[in-house]
C-alpha positions as CSV (number, residue, x, y, z in Angstrom):
1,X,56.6,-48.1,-49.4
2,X,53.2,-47.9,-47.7
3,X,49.9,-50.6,-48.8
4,X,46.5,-49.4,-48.3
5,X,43.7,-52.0,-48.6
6,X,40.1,-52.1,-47.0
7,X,38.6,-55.5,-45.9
8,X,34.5,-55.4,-46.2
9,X,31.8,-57.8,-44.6
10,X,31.4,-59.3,-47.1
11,X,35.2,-60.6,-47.5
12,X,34.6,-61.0,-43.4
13,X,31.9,-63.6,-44.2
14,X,33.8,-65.6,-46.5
15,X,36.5,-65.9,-44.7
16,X,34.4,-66.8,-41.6
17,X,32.8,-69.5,-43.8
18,X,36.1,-71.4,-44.4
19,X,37.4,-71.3,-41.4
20,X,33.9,-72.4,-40.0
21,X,33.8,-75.5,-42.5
22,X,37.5,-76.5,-41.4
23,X,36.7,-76.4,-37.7
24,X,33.4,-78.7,-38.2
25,X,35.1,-81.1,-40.7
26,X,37.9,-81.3,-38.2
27,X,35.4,-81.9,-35.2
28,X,32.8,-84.3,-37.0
29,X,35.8,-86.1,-37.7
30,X,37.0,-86.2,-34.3
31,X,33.3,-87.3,-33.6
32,X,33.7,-90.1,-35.7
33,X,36.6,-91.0,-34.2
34,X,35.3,-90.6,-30.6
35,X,32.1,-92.1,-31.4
36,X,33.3,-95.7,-32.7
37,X,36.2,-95.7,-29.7
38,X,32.9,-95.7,-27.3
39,X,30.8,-98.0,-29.2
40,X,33.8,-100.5,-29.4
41,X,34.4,-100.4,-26.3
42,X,30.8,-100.5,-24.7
43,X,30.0,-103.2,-27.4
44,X,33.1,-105.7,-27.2
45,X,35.1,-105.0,-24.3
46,X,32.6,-104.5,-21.5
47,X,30.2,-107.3,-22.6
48,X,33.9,-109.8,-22.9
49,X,35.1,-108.6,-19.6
50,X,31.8,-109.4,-17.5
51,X,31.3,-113.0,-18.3
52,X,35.1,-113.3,-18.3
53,X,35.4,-111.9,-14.5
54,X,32.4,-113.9,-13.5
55,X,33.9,-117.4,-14.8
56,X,37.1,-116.3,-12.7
57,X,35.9,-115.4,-9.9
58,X,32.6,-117.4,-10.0
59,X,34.2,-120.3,-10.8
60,X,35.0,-123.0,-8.0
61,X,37.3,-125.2,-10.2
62,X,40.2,-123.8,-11.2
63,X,42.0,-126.1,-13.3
64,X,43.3,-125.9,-16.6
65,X,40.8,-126.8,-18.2
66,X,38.5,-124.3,-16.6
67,X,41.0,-121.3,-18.4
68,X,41.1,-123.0,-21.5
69,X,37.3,-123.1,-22.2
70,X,37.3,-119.4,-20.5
71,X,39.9,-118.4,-23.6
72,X,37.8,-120.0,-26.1
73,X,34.8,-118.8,-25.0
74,X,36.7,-115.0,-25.1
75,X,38.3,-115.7,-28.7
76,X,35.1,-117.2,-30.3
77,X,33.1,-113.7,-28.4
78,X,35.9,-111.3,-29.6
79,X,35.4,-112.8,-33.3
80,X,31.6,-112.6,-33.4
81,X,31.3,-109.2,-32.0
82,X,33.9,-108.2,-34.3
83,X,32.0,-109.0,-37.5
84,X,28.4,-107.8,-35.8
85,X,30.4,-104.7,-34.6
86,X,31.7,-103.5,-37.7
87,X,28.5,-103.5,-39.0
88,X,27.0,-101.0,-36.1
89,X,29.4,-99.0,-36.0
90,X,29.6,-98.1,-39.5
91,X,25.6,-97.6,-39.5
92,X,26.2,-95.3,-36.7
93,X,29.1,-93.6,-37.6
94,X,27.5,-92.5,-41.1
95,X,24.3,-91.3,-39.1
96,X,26.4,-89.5,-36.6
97,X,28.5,-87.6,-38.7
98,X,25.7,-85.5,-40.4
99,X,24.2,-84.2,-37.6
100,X,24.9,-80.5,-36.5
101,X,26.2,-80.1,-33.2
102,X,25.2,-77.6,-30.6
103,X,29.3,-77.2,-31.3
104,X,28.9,-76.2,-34.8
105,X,26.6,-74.0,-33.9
106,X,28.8,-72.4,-31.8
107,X,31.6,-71.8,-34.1
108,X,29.6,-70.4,-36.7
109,X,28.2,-67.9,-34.1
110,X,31.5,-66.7,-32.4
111,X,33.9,-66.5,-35.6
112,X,32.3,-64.0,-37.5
113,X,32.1,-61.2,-34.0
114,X,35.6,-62.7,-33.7
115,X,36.7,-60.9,-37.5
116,X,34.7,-58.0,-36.9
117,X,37.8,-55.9,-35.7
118,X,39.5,-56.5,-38.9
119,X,36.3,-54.7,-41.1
120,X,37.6,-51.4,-42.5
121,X,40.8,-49.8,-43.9
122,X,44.4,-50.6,-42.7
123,X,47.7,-49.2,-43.8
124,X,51.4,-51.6,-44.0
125,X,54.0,-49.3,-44.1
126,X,57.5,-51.5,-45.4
127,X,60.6,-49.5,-45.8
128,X,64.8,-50.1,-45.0
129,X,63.9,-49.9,-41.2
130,X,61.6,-52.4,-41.6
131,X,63.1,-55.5,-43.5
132,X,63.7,-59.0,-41.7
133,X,67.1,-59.5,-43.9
134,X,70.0,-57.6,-42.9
């Protein structure tokens, strides 16, 4: 049995346009991802570890008294950055997530050249030699 079927630019294009809008959801939503790991950490955990390392090292006393108020100082930080830090990074996140990347770009510009090859008229030839049951 032999299948003849032609593929044209224009079926080219479509299917470059799908598998361009599943490679920039899948890396804006990387992005996302990326981009509130790095504002966590650059808004919570550097500005908890500096005062933190200061009061330890800094500090002549070191009694237990000293670590207590240096735990509550890091619990009542942690729970007000938390509520401030939701906040910016879901204003960011939204903002970030629209914008077209030099990336995007980038995919849209390679996958169609990528297709080209498959743009004309192919023949599948299927016969008894060619089955994958035995």
């Amino acid at each position: 049995m032999e299948l003849k079927f032609s593929i044209t630019q224009e079926q080219l294009i479509t299917i470059a346009k799908k598998i361009n809008s599943e490679r920039m959801a899948k890396n804006a939503r990387l992005a996302i991802l990326l981009h509130a790991f790095i504002v966590r950490a650059l808004l919570l955990w550097i500005p908890l570890l500096s005062p933190l390392i200061l009061f330890y090292f800094f500090l002549e006393i070191h009694t237990p008294e000293t670590y207590i108020a240096i735990a509550i100082f890091a619990i009542a930080y942690l729970i007000v950055w938390t509520f401030l830090l939701k906040n910016i990074a879901e204003n960011q996140a939204s903002k970030f997530a629209v914008k077209i990347t030099t990336l995007d770009r980038t995919i849209e510009n390679t996958t169609l050249p990528r297709l080209a090859s498959l743009e004309g008229s192919h023949t599948v030839t299927a016969g008894p030699e060619h089955t994958l049951l035995n």
